[in-house]
Each structure stands twice: as structure tokens, then as C-alpha cells.
C-alpha positions as a printed NumPy array, in Angstrom:
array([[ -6.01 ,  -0.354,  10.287],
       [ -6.484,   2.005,   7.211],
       [ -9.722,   3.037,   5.471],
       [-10.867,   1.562,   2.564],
       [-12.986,   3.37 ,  -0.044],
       [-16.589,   2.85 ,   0.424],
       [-18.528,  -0.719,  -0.041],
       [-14.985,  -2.476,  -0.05 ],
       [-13.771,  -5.212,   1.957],
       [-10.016,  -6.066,   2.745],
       [ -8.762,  -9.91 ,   1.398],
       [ -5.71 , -11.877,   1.784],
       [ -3.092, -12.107,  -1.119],
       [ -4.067, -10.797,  -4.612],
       [ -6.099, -13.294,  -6.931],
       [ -6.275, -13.263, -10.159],
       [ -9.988, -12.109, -11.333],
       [-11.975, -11.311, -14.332],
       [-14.997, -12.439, -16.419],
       [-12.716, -13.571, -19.305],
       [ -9.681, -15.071, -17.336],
       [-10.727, -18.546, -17.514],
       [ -8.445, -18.691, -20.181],
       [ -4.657, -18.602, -19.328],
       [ -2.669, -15.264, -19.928],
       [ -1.611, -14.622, -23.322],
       [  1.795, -15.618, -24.32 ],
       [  4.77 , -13.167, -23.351],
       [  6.443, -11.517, -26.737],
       [ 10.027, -12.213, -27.355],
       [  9.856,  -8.653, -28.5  ],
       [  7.421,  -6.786, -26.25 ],
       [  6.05 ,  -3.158, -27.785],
       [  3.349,  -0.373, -27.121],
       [  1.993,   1.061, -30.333],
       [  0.044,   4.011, -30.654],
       [ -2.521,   4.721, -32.896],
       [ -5.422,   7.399, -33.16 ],
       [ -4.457,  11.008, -33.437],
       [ -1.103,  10.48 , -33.553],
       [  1.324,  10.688, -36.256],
       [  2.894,   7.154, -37.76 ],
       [  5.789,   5.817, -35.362],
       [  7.499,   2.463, -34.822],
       [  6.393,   0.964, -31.42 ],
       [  7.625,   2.005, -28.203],
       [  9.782,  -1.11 , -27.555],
       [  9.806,  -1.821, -23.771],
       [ 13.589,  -1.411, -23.003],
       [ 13.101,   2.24 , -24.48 ],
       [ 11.617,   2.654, -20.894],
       [ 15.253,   2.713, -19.242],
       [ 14.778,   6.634, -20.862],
       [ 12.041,   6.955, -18.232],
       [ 13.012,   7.433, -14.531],
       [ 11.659,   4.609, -12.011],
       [  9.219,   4.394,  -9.9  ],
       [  7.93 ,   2.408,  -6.937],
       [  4.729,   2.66 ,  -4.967],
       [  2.979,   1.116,  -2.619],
       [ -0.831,   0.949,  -3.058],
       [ -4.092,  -1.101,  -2.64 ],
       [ -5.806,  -2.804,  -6.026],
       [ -9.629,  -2.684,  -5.959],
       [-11.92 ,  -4.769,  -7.322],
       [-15.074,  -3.676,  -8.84 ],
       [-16.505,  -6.534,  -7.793],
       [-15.818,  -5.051,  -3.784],
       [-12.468,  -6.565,  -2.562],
       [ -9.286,  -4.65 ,  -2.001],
       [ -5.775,  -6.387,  -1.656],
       [ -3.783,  -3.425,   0.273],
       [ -0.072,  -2.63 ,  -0.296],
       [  0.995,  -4.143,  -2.777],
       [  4.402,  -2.531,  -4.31 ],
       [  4.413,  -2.034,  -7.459],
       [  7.559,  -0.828,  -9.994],
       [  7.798,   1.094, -13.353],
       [  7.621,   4.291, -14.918],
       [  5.044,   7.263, -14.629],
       [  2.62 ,   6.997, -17.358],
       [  2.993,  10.732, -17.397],
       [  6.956,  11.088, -18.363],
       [  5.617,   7.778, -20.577],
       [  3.37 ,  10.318, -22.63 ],
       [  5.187,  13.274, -22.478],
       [  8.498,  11.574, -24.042],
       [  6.253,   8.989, -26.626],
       [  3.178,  10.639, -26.898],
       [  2.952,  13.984, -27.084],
       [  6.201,  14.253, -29.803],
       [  3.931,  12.382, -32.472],
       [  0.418,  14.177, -31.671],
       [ -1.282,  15.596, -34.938],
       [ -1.199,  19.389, -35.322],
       [ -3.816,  20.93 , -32.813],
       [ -5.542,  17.769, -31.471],
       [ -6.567,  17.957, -28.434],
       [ -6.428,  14.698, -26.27 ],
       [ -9.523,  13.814, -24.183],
       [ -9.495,  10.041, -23.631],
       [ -6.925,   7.073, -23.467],
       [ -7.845,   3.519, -24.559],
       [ -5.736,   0.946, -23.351],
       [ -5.588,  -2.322, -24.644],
       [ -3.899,  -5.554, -23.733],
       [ -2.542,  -8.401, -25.349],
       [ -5.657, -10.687, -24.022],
       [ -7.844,  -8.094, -26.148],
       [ -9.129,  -6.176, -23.156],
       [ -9.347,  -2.559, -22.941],
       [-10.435,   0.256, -21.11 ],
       [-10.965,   3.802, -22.067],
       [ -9.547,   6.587, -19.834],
       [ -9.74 ,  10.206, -19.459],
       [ -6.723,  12.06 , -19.945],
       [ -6.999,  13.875, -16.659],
       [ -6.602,  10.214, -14.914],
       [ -4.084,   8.961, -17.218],
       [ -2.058,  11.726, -15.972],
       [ -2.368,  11.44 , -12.29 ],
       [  0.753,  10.9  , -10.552],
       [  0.707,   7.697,  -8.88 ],
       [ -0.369,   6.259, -12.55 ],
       [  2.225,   3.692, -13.374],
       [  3.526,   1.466, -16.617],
       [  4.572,  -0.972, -14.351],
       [  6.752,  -4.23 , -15.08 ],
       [  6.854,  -5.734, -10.933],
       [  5.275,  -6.369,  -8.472],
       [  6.262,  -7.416,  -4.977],
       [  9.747,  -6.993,  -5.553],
       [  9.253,  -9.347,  -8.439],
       [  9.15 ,  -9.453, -12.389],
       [  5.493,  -8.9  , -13.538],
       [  4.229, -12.83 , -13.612],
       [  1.719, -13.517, -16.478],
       [ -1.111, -13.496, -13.941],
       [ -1.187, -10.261, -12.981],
       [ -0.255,  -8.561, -16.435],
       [  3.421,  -9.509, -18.14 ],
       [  4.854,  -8.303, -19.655],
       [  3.803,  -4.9  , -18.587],
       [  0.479,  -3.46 , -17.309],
       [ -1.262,  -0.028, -16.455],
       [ -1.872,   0.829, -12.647],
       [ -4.141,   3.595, -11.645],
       [ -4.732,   3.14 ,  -8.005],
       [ -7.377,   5.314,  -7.873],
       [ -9.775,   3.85 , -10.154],
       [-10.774,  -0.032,  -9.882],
       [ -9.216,  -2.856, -11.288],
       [-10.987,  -2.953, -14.562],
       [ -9.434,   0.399, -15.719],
       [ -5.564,  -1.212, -14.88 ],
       [ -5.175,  -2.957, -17.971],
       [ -3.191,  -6.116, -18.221],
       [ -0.475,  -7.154, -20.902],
       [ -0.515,  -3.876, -22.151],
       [  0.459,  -3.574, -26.099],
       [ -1.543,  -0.601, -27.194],
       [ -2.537,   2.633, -26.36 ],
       [ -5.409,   4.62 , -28.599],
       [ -5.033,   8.539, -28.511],
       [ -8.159,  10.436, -28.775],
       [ -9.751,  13.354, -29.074],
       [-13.302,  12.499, -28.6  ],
       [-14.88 ,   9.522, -26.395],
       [-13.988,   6.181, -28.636],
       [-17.595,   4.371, -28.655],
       [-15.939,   2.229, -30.659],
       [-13.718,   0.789, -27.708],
       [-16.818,   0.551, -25.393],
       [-17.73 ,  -3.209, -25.259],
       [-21.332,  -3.65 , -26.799],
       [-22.149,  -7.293, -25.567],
       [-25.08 ,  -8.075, -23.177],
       [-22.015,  -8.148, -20.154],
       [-20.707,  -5.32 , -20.893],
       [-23.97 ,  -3.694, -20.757],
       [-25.23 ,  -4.678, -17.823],
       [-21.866,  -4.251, -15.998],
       [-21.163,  -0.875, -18.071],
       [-18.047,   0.799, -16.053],
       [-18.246,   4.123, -14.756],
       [-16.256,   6.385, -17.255],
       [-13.812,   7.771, -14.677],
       [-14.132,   4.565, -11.786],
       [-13.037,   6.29 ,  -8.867],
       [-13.092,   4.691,  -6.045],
       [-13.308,   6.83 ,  -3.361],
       [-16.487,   8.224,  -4.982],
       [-17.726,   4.503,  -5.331],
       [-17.675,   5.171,  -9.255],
       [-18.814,   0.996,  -9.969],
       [-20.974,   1.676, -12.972],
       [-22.024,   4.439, -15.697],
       [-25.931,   4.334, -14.629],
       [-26.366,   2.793, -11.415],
       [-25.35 ,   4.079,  -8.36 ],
       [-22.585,   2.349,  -6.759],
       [-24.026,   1.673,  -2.996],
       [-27.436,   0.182,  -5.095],
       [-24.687,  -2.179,  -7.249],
       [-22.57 ,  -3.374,  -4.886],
       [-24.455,  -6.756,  -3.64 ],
       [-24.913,  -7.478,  -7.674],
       [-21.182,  -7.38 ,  -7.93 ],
       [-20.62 ,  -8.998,  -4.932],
       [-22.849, -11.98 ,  -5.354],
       [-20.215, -12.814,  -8.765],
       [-17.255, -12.759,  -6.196],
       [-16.734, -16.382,  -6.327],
       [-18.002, -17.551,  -9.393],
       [-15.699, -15.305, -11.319],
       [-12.738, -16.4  ,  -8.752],
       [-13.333, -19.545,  -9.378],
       [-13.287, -19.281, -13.3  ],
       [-10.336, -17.154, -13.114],
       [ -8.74 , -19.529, -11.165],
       [ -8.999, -22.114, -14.032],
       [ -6.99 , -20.089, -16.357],
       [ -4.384, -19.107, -13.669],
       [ -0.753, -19.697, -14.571],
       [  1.056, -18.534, -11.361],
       [ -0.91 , -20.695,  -8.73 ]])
């Protein structure tokens, strides 16, 4: 049996989970896009059959919760979110900006802010399936971001916008009492048990673990798959 990243346990299947996600997933566009903004230059938005450009992918990889669970190898299908940026992206950066951070956002209004160097990684995927199977709205339709190395609440769902900048975007960081007191690590990485920005992640873990099925439950509520 393989090794999970410290503090996490292995579960069956792969539930749908987050704070917000007792409401249902937002509607799928008849016309899904990606726009950019920040220090880029004005484009239309990266419609999502412009991917075909983009060679596929496929990996197989475990999804980790924050929270401490890990559903393992689950195969997942897209494009590199590095050929993503290097065909979209970098052709519409303004003249000598240099890119430090990524925010994502979804069409649910979530978003997470990630550093370039992560964005980049290789196994970092714009992916549209899952299983073998279209994206369902559950786990991020019509097309999400999966970093495999950082937990779950980097891999932004419904993705519809991506935020290019050249200094950390406080403005993206969520300023609510939740968000405070579960403030996310600015990289996340798992294998150095990355949970949260000021608290050590071993010292966290039975915090996060104790929401387990309270938030399951509430996501549950919202679920449209199950």
C-alpha cells in the first residue's frame, strides 16, 4: 500500500467537500471561457474548445483534503496548465512584468492564489474528466485546476478566471472570520504538511479533522451527482 503525505488518512470514493458547497454547483455555460485579467494585455476569453491547440494529458493521482483525507488514483484528463500559459498567457503579458502569483477563480466565486513556480509544475492540469468521464458538476464542470501536490483547496473548481500578477493579490485573500482562522498555507504542499499560513500543520490537523463530517454532510446537501 502506498504512502500518504503526513497526517492523512486514505477514504473510499471521492466526496464532494467544502465549507460553501451546501449550495449546488453553479450552472454549466452554454459557452464556457477563461478570461484573464491583471498584468496582462486586453484579450477575448480563452474559449474552452481553443484547448484542442493544447496536447492531452492524463494522470493518475491522489486528491487531498485539507481537512486530512486522501482519495488515491483518481485519473484525471486535460491539458498542462503550463503549455495553457505559455500559448494564452505569456503572448498578452505587459512589457517587463514579471509574474509571481496566479489567482484562480471559479464560477461558484471561489479562488485561490498560487505561486507561479506551482502553477508551472508538471503534473498541474486544466482538466475537463475524471475517471474516464466528462467533468460532472460536482467535482468542477465545466473545467477545473488540479495540482496534486498541493491540497484540495488550491484545485479550483468551475474554473472561469485566471488573475496574472506580479505581486501577492491581498485583494484575492478571503478576509472573513473563516477564512482567517482557516488561512491556507501560501504554497499548500502536502508532503511538507503545508495546512495553514501560521500554524503548524501536525498542531492543526485534529482542528481540521474534527469539521470532517460536518462539512461532508453540508456538502452533501448541495451535491448534484449523488
Amino acid at each position: 500500500m502506498k504512502k500518504l503525505p503526513p497526517g492523512q488518512r486514505r477514504i473510499d470514493g471521492f466526496p464532494r467537500f467544502g465549507t460553501h458547497l451546501h449550495r449546488p454547483p453553479p450552472p454549466m455555460p452554454e459557452d464556457p471561457v477563461i478570461a484573464l485579467s491583471g498584468a496582462v494585455r486586453r484579450r477575448p476569453p480563452v474559449r474552452l474548445e481553443e484547448l484542442s491547440r493544447l496536447p492531452r494529458r492524463e494522470i493518475v493521482a491522489d486528491f487531498h483534503c485539507v481537512a486530512g483525507w486522501t482519495a488515491t488514483d483518481l485519473r484525471w484528463e486535460g491539458v498542462r496548465f503550463a503549455d495553457f500559459y505559455r500559448l494564452f498567457v505569456q503572448p498578452v503579458l505587459k512589457p517587463d512584468t514579471t509574474v509571481t502569483h496566479l489567482a484562480f477563480e471559479g464560477l461558484d466565486e471561489v479562488v485561490s492564489v498560487v505561486e507561479l513556480r506551482d502553477a508551472l509544475a508538471d503534473d498541474v492540469l486544466l482538466a475537463d474528466r475524471l475517471n474516464g468521464q466528462p467533468l460532472g458538476g460536482d467535482h468542477g464542470a465545466p473545467i477545473r485546476l488540479v495540482s496534486p501536490r498541493q491540497y484540495g483547496y488550491m484545485n479550483i473548481k468551475h474554473l472561469c478566471l485566471i488573475e496574472v500578477c506580479s505581486t501577492l493579490p491581498v485583494h484575492r485573500l478571503g478576509t472573513g472570520f473563516l477564512d482567517r482562522v482557516m488561512e491556507g498555507h501560501p504554497r499548500a504542499r502536502v508532503w511538507h504538511e503545508e495546512r495553514h499560513g501560521r500554524v503548524a500543520g501536525r498542531v492543526i490537523r485534529p482542528f481540521y479533522r474534527a469539521f470532517i463530517r460536518p462539512i461532508r454532510y453540508l456538502s452533501s446537501k448541495g451535491a448534484r451527482d449523488s
